[in-house]
N, C-alpha and C positions, 0 to 999 in steps of 0.2 A: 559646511554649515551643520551643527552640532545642534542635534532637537533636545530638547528635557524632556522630564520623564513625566511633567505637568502635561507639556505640550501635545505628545506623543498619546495620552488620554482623551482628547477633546478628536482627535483625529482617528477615526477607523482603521484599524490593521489592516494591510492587504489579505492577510490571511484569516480565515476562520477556523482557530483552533480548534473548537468545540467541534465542528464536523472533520477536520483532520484525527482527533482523537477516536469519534465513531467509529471511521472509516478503516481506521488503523487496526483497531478491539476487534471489529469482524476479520479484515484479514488473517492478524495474529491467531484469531480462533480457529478459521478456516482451511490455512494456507502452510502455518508451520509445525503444526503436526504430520500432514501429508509431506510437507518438505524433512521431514525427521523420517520419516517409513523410507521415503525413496533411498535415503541415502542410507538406511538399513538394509535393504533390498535391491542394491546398486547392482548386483550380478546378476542379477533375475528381469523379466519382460515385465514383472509388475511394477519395474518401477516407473517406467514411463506412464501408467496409468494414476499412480501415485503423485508424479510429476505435474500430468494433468488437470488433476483434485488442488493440488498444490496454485496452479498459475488461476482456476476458477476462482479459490481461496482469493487470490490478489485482485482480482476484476470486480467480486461481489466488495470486501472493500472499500477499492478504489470509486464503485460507483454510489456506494452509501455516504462517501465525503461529498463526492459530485453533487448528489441530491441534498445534503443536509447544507450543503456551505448556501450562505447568503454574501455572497461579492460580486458575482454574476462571472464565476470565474471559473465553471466546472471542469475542465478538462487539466487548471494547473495544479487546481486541488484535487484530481482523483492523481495527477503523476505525481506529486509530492507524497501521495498519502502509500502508492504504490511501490514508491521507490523508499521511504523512510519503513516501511513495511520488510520490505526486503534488505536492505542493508544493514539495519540496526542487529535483528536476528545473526545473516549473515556472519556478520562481523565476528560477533561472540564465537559460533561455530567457530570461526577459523582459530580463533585466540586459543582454542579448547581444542582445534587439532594440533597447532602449531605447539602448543605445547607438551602435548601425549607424542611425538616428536616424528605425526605425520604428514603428510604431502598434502601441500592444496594445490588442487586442481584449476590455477586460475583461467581458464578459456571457458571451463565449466561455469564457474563464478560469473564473467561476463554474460556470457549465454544466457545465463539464467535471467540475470538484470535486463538485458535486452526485450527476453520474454516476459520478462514483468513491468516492463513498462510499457511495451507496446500492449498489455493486456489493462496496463491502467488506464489509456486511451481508451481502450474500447468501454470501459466502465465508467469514463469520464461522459463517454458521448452518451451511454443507456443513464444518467444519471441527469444529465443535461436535457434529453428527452421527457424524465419523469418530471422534471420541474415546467417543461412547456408546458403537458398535458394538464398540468397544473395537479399533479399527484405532490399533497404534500406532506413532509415525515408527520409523525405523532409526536405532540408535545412542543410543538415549532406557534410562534407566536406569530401572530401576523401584525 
């Protein structure tokens, strides 16, 4: 069964873009610059610290969708936001090693994703809290 594009307007998206976009802006601010140092810093103990900066990057985030989404649906919008946060970046990196005609590190690659989305959970649930407490963003209409 084929919706139109009429139909498809009268009826609420599962998704809320508008806090996916948030959610995503702080990551991308946060998370892949530290994710660019580490991998500058790959031989060095600083980068695990970098890394770390990096996965908080993903959580802050992941729980700024949590909080912002109105679907009552915090924890699928902080791992969407967490995960499209991490992949989209990714991706490019690779295309840009894979072309300079070096080695990707794929267990690296999964690891990382593993870690960022179980860190999207955890921003899903500090996110999903903030809306109980009834803390709510700035500019959100009621």
């Amino acid at each position: 069964m084929a919706m139109s594009s009429t139909s498809s307007s009268s009826t609420p998206s599962r998704w809320d873009t508008q806090a996916i976009k948030s959610g995503a802006s702080v990551a991308l601010v946060f998370a892949v610059p530290f994710s660019i140092a580490a991998r500058i810093f790959s031989d060095s103990a600083i980068a695990v610290i970098l890394s770390l900066c990096a996965a908080i990057g993903f959580l802050l985030g992941a729980a700024v969708a949590a909080w912002h989404q109105q679907r009552r649906t915090p924890l699928t919008h902080a791992i969407v936001t967490a995960a499209l946060s991490y992949i989209i970046p990714q991706t490019v990196f690779i295309i840009v090693k894979l072309a300079r005609g070096g080695e990707v590190r794929w267990l690296g690659v999964f690891f990382n994703l593993t870690v960022t989305l179980t860190v999207g959970v955890i921003g899903g649930f500090i996110g999903s809290t903030m809306q109980r407490t009834g803390a709510t963003p700035r500019g959100r209409r009621s």
